[in-house]
Backbone bond lengths (Angstrom), bond angles and torsions (degrees), N, CA, C in turn:
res aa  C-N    CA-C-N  psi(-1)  N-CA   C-N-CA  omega(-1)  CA-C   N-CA-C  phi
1 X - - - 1.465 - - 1.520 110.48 -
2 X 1.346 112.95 144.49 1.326 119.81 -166.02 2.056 91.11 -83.19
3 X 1.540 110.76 -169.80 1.422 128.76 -166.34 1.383 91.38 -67.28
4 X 2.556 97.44 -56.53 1.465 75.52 -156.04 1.755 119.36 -94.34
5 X 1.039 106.03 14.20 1.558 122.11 160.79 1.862 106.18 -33.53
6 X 1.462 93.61 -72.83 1.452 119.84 -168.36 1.758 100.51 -60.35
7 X 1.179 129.40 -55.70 1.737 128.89 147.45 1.658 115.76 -27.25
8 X 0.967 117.09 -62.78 1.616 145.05 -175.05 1.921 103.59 -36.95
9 X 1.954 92.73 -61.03 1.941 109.81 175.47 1.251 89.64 -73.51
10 X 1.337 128.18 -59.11 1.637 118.67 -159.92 1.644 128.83 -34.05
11 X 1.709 103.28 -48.50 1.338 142.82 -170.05 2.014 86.04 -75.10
12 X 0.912 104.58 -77.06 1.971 114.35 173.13 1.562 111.22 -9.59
13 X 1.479 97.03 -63.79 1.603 111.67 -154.97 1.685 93.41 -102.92
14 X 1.442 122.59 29.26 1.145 104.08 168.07 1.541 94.94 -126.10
15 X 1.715 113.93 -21.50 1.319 120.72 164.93 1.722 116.79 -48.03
16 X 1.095 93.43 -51.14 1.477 115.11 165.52 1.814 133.03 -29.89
17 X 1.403 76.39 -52.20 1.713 95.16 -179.18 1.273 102.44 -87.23
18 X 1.281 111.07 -33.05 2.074 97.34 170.89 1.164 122.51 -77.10
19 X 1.300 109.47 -15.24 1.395 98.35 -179.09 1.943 102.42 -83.78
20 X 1.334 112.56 -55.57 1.816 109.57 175.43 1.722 110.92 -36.23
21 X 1.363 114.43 -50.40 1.745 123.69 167.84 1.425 98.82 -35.29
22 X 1.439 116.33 -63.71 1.886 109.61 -146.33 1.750 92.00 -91.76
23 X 1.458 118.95 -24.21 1.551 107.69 172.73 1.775 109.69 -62.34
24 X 1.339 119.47 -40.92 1.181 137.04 -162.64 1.722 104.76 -47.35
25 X 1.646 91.18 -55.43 1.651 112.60 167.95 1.265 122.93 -29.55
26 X 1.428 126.58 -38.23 1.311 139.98 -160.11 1.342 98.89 -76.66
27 X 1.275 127.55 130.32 1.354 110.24 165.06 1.773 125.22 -107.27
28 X 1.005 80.94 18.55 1.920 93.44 178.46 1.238 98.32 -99.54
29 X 1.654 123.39 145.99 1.447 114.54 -153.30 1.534 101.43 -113.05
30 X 1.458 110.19 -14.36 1.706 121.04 -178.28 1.851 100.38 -95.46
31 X 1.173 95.78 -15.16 1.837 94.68 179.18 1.899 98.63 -88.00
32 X 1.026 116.75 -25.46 1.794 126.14 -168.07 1.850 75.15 -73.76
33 X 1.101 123.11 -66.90 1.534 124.91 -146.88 1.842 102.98 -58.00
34 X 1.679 93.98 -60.49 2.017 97.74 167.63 1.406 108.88 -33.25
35 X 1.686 102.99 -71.02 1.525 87.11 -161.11 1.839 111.46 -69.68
36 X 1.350 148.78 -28.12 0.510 136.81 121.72 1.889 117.21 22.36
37 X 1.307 106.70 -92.16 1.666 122.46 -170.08 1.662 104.75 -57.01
38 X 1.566 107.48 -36.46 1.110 122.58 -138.00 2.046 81.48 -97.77
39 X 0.981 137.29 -30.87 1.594 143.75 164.25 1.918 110.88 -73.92
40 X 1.298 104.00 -33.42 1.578 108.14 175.83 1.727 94.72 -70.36
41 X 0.903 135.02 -66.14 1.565 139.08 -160.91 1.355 87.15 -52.76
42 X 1.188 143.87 -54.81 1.283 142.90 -110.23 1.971 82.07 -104.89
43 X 1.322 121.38 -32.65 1.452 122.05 -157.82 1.654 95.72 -104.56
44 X 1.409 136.60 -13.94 1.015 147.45 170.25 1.419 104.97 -67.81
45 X 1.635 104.22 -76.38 1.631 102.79 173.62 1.634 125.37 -37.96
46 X 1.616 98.67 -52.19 2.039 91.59 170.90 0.962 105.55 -48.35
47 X 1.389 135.47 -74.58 1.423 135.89 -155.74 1.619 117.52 -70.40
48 X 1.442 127.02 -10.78 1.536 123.93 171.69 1.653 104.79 -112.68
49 X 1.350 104.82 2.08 1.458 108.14 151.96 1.693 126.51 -69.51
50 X 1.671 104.44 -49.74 1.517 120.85 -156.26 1.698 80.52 -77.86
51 X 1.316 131.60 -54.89 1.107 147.06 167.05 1.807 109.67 -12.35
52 X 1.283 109.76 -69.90 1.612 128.13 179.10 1.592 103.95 -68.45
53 X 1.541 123.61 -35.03 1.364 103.76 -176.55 1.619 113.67 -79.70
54 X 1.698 110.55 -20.65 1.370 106.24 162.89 1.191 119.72 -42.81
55 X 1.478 110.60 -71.08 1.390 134.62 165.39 1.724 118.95 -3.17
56 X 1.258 77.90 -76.10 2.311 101.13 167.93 1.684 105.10 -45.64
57 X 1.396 98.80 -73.09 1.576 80.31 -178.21 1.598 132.55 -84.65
58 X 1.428 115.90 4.26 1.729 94.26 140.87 1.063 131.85 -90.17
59 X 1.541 126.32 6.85 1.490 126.28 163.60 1.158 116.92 -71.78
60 X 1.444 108.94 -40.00 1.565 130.11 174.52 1.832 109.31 -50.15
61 X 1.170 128.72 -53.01 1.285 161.99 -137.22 1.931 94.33 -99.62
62 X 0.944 114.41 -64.41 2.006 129.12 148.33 1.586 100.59 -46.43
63 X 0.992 107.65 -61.27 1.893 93.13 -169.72 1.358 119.66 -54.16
64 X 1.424 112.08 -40.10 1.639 121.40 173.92 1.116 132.31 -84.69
65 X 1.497 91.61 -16.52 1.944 104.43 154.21 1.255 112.05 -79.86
66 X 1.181 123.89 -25.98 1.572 115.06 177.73 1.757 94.97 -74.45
67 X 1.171 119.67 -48.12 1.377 120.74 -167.99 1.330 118.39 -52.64
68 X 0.882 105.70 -26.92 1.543 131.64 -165.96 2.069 97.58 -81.06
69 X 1.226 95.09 -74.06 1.797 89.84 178.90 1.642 112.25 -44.19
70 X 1.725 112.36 -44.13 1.765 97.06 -163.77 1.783 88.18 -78.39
């Protein structure tokens, strides 16, 4: 793993801990669980978003290489 790899988790798992801290705060125990669900969705979508736009542009990147040979 490169430097900023190791920066990259560092920054992650400290995001992490603020968010359990400020859920912790809550003292309603079905509102801890929502937001909870409601921060998981939210970090899924970024990341199977950035995921799909990779996706797009190496299909993109194949298409014009194919275009390119005929």
């Amino acid at each position: 793993m490169r430097f900023y790899e190791y920066f990259y988790v560092l920054s992650l798992a400290l995001l992490i801990n603020l968010i359990i801290i400020i859920i912790q705060l809550i003292p309603n125990m079905t509102l801890q669980i929502l937001v909870w669900i409601v921060i998981t969705l939210m970090l899924l979508m970024a990341f199977l978003g950035n995921d799909f736009k990779d996706l797009m542009k190496k299909n993109e990147k194949k298409a014009q290489s194919l275009n390119n040979v005929n």
